[in-house]
N, C-alpha and C positions, 0 to 999 in steps of 0.2 A: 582487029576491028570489033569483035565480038567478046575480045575482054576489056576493050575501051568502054564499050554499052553498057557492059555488067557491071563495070566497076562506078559508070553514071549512074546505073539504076542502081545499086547499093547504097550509095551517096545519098538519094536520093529519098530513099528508103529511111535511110538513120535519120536524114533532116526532119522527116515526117513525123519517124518516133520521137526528136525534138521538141517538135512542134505539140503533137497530143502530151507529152509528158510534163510540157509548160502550160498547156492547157487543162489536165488535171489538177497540175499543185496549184493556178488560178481560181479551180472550182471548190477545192477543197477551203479556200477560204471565205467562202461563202454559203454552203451548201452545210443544210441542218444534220444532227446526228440519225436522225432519221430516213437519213437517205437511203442508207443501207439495209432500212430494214423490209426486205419485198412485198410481205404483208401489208403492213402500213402504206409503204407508196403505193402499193394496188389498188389503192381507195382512194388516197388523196389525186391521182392521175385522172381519175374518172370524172363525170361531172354527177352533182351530187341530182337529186330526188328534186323535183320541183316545189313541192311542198315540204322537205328537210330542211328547216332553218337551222338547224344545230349542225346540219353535215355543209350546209353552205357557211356559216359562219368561220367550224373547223378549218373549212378550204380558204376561206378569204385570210383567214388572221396566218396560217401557214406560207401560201406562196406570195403575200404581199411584205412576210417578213422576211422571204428568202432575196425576192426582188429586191429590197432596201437595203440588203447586205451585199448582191450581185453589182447594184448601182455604185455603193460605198466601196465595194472593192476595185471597179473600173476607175475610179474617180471620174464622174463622168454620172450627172444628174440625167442627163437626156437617152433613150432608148427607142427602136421600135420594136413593135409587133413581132417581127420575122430574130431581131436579135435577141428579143426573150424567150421566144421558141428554144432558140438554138446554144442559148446558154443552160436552159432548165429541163433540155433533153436528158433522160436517163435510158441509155441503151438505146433502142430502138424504138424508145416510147417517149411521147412528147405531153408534158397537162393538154387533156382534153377541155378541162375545166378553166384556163386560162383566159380565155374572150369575158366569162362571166366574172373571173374576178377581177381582170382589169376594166372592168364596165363599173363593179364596185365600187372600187379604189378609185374612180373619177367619179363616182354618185356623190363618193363621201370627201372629194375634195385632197386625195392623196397624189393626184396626176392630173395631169392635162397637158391638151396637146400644146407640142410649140406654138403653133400659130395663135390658139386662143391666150397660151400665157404670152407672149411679143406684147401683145394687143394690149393685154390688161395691164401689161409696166408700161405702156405708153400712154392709156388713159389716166391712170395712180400719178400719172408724174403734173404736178400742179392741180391735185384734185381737189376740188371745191365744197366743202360740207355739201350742196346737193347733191353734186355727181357720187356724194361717198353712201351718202342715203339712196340714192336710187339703183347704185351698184349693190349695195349688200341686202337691198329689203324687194327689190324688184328683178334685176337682173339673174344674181343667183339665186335666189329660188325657181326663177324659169327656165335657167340650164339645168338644174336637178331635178326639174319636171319632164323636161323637154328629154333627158337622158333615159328616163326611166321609161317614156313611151317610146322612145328609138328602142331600148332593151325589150322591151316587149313585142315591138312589131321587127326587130331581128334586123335593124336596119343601124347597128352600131357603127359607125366612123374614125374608132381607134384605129384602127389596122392603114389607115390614108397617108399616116404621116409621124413624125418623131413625138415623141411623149415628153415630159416633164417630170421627174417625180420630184413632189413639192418637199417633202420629208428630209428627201438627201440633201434637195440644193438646201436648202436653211440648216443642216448640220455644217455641210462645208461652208455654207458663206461664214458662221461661225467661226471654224476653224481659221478661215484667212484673215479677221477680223481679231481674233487672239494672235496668230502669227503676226500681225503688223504692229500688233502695239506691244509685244516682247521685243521685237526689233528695234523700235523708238524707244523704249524702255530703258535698254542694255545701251544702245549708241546713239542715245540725246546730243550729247556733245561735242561729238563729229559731225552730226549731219548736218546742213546747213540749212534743211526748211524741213516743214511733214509733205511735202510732195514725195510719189512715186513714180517711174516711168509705168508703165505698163512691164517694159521685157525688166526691168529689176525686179518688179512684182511676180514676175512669172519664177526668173531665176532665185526670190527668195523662199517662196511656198515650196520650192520643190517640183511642183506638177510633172518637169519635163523627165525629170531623172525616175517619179514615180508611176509612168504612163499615161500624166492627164497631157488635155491636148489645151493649146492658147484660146480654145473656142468658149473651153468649159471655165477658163477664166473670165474671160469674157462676160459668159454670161453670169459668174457670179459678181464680177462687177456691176453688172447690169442691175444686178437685184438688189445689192447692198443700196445704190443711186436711186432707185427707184425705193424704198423703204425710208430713206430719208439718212442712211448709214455713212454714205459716199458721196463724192463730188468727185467729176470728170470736166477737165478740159486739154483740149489739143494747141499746142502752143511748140510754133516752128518745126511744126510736121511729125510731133513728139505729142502722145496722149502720157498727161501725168495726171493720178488719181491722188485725193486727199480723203483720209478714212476720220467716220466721225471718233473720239479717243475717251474710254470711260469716263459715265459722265455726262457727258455731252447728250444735250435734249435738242437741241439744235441740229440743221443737217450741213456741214463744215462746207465750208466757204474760202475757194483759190481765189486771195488777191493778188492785184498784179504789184505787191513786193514779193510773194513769193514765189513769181516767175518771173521777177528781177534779179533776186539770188539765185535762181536755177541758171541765167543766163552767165550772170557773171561768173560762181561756180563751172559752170561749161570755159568760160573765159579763161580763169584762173587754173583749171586743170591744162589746155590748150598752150595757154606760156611756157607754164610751167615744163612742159611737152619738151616745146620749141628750146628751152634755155638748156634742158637735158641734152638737146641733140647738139645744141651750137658748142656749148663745151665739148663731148666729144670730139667734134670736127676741130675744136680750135687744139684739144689734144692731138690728133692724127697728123694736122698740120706740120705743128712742131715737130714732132718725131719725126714726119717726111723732110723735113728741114736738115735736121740733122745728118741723114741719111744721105741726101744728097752732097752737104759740104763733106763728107768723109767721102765721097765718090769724086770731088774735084768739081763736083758741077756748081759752083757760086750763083750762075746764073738763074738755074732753075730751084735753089735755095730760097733767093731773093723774092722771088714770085709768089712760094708759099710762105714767106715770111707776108707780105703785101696781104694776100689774104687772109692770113690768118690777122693782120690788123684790125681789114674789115670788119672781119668778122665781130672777134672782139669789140668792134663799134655798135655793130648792131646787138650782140651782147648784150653791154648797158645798155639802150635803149629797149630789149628789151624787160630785162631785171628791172627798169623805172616802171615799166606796162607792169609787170608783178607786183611793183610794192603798190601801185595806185589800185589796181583790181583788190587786192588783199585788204586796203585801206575802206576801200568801197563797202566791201562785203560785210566786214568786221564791224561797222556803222550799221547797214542793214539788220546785222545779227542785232546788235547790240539793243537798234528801237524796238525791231520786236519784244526784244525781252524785258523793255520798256514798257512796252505796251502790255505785255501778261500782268507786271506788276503792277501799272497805274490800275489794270481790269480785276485785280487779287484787292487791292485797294478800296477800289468802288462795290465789290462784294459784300465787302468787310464793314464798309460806314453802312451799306445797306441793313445788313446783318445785323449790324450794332442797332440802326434806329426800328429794326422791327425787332427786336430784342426788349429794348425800352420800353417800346409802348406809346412813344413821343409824351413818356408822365415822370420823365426824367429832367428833373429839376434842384437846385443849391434848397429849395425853403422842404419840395417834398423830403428831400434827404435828410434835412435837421428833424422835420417831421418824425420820421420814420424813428429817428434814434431818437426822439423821447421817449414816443413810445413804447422802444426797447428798456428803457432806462426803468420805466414806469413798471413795464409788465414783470424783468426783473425784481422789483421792491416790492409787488405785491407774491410771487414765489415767494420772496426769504421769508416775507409774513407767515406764508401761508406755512414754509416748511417749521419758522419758530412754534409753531402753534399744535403741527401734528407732533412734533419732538416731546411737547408738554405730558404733563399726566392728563388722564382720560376720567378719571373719575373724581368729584366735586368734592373737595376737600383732605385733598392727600396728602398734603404738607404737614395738618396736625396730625395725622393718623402715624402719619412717620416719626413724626418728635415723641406723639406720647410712647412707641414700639421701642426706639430707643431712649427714652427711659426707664422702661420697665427692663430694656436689657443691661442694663449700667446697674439694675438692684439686683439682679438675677446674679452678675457679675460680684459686687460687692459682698453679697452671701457666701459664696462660694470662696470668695478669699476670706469670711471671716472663717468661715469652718479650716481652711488651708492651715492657718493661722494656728488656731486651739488645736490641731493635729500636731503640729509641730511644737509647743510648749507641751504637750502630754509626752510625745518621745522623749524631750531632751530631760523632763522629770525623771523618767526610766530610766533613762541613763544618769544621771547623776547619784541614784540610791545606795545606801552604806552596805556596802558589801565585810564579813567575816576574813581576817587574815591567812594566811596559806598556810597549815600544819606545817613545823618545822622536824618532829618527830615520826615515828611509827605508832599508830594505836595502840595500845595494849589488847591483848586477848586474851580473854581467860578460858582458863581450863590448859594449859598447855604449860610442861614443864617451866622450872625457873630459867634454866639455862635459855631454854628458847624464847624466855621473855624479856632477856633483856635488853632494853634500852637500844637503839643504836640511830646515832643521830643522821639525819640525811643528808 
């Protein structure tokens, strides 16, 4: 009995370390590097100086950017009082300075409560240029008056009820608005309309697998519809949203074709269903057929042959219900895509006639290229003209230079001339014939003088 209890209360024990140790790596993903440091949080915990604008500033920009990460990590825009207490606990110590910064953070329009944000997407939605003047130039400025003497007389109303933080939900509406149109993106061509249900929107963001809840879908629905992003309607007990798609200035609009094709899509998958299953059975059949005439039983062979004929009847009728929903559908697709073109179309002649000018006309156009023609011929003029010489009278200036260079020239080949008859004279002069003997020398015996020819 008593190592049954111990071994519950171990159990028990582990589930709890569990539980804080997914609640740590939780905080860690929100929680600044400053957390750690004791110094620092011994100040930021406190409430600042009443006349410290810099030490309330520090606090407000600090635990309003820890809350926007605490939000972003829940997914999960909405908050109270008691759960940001108990998320931004450190140890045994809780921001004492909290009430004052979340008093801020709604002075300056970062939060608000649920109820007053419900109110205000239900007033925005069909808002009228007055209602939008009297809401931004009347209204809010009386709640940031009205807030500021509640903070003063200590009579603050956050702590009543769920929060809003304005910041996150417009990151995440964001985010589901890029998610939906990478969806449409990548599988244009399979889908059959831009409707969603509501639970394929949930199962395509993710929310469920990543801890957001269908509420906080919800309310980003809520807010994309109420911005002008989104369109909702409920059609055979089914909410399907249409998102507005880049681009789009307009706020998108479910007609009833494309909750004609949602229908017959539902139809078409339904047969489809039904024809899967009837083959099978008209498979099973047979086999049980077989089975029985190898057992001798004919009779009870026969029976499931009979049915299985039925069957097979109903079959084709309904494979007819298949190709006529399929036929149905495939016409549906096809106007619409009709309809973008004839709407790509009408953009286009738009486009074109404010392009023109409506001064687009056969005589302007001839116009136009005379013009061109004209302004052409006066260029080449202009360019024959700078090509020219620049200074008044350079044509003779050049004839008499070359002719003075043609005498300069002629001089110089007459002297060429008398240089070369003066050499060739040199050369042609009577030169003495070549001794064919030895000198004579005198003074040198006879013997040595004689004669000897060369």
């Amino acid at each position: 009995m008593c190592v049954g209890k111990r071994k519950e209360r171990n159990n028990n024990n582990n589930n709890n370390k569990d539980i804080y140790r997914k609640m740590n790596q939780d905080r860690a993903n929100y929680l600044p590097p400053e957390w750690s440091d004791n110094a620092r949080m011994q100040v930021l915990m406190n409430k600042a100086q009443p006349f410290d604008r810099l030490g309330q500033s520090a606090r407000h920009a600090f635990w309003s950017g820890v809350i926007n990460r605490w939000c972003h990590a829940k997914l999960c825009p909405t908050f109270s009082v008691q759960e940001c207490v108990a998320a931004l606990r450190r140890g045994t110590m809780s921001p004492r300075c909290l009430p004052e910064v979340l008093q801020d953070m709604y002075s300056q329009g970062e939060i608000v409560p649920y109820s007053e944000f419900v109110q205000g997407n239900i007033s925005r939605r069909g808002e009228s240029w007055g209602s939008w003047g009297t809401r931004m130039f009347v209204s809010t400025p009386a709640r940031y008056t009205w807030s500021l003497l509640k903070q003063a007389m200590g009579l603050s109303g956050l702590g009543q009820g769920d929060l809003v933080n304005i910041i996150v939900l417009k990151e995440l509406c964001d985010q589901l608005l890029n998610t939906v149109h990478h969806h449409f993106t990548t599988t244009n061509s399979t889908s059959p309309t831009s409707l969603l249900s509501v639970a394929q929107l949930y199962a395509l963001t993710g929310l469920g697998s990543a801890g957001g809840s269908a509420d906080t879908l919800q309310l980003l629905i809520d807010t994309l519809v109420t911005n002008g992003r989104a369109s909702i309607a409920e059609h055979r007990g089914t909410k399907y949203v249409k998102f507005a798609m880049p681009g789009d200035l307009a706020p998108p609009e479910i007609t009833d074709i494309e909750l004609a094709e949602i229908d017959l899509s539902r139809a078409q998958n339904e047969v489809e269903e039904a024809v899967r299953k009837m083959n099978e059975e008209t498979e099973q059949l047979k086999q049980q057929a077989r089975t029985a005439l190898k057992l001798g039983s004919k009779v009870e062979a026969l029976s499931l042959l009979r049915r299985k004929k039925r069957l097979e009847k109903s079959l084709t009728t309904q494979l007819g219900a298949l190709e006529n929903v399929s036929i149905c559908l495939q016409q549906l697709q096809h106007s619409r895509l009709n309809r973008q073109v004839l709407g790509a179309f009408q953009q286009g002649v738009a486009a074109l006639k404010m392009a023109m000018g409506g001064k687009a006309s056969s005589e302007s156009a001839a116009n136009t290229l005379d013009e061109l023609h004209q302004v052409l011929e006066e260029c080449e003029d202009v360019s024959a003209i700078v090509s020219g010489g620049v200074v008044e009278g350079q044509e003779e200036e050049e004839t008499e230079l070359q002719a003075e260079l043609d005498q300069l020239l002629d001089t110089q080949m007459d002297q060429y001339k008398e240089e070369e008859e003066e050499m060739e004279q040199d050369l042609n002069m009577k030169l003495p014939d070549v001794p064919t003997s030895r000198p004579v020398v005198y003074g040198l015996p006879d013997s040595d003088r004689s004669p000897e020819v060369l």
